[in-house]
N, C-alpha and C positions, 0 to 999 in steps of 0.2 A: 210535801204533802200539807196541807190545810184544812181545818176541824174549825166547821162554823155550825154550833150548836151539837158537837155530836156529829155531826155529816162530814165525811171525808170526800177531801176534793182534790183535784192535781192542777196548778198553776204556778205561773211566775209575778203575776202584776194582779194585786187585788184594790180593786177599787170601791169606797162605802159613798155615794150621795143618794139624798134623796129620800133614805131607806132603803136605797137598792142596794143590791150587791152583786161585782162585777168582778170577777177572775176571765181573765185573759179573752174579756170581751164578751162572757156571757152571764146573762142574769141567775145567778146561782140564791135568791133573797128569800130565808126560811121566812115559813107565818110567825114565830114569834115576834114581840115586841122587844124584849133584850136579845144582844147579838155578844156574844164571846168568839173573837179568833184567834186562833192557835195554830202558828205556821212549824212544821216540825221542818227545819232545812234550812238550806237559803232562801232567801225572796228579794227579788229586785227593789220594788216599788211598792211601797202601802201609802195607799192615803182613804183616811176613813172621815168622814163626817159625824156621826156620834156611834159609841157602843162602850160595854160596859169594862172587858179585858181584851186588850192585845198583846200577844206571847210569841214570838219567835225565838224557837229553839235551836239558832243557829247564827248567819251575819245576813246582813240587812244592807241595801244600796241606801234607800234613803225614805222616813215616814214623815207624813202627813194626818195629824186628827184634830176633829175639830173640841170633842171629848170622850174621854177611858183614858185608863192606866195603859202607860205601854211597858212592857217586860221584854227584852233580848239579853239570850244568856250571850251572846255570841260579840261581834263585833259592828258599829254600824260606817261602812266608808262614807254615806253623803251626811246629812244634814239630820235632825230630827225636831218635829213642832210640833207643839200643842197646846193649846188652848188654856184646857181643862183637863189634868191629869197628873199623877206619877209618873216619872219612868226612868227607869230601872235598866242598865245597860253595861257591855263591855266597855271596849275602846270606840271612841269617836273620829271619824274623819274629820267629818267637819262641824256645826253647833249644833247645841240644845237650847232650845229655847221655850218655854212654856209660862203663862200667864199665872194661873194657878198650882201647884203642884211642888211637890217636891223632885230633886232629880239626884242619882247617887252611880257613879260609874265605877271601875272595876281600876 
């Protein structure tokens, strides 16, 4: 399950450019100007272009942001990048890498 803004959604691949926003191929992009997502479960694939908090409450294939904090309580098997952020995580498959930010693993 996925909470963007308040709004419950069912996917597996969430994608942010642009401003848009793209679960499993469709444009799901509230009117707000700040975006908070909050994946409760697994999720394959995130790659976000900016927002302000990402939260997966479970394990993670593999993220992508351009900036936000990223948070997973859970495990991530691939990779995780960003820019511009925190993040906050289990066990890593494979790296973390971020420009700014701090990062703290489990």
């Amino acid at each position: 399950m996925i909470n963007i803004n308040g709004k419950t959604i069912f996917g597996k691949s969430i994608s942010i450019n642009n401003n848009k926003i793209i679960i499993d191929g469709k444009d799901v992009t509230p009117d707000s100007k700040e975006i908070s997502i909050k994946v409760e479960g697994n999720i394959e694939k995130l790659s976000v272009d900016a927002c302000n908090q990402v939260t997966v409450t479970g394990d993670v294939g593999k993220i992508n942001t351009m900036s936000g904090d990223v948070d997973v309580t859970g495990n991530v098997t691939g990779n995780i990048e960003t820019m511009s952020g925190d993040v906050n995580c289990g066990n890593v498959g494979g790296k973390i890498k971020t420009m700014t930010g701090d990062i703290r693993t489990k």
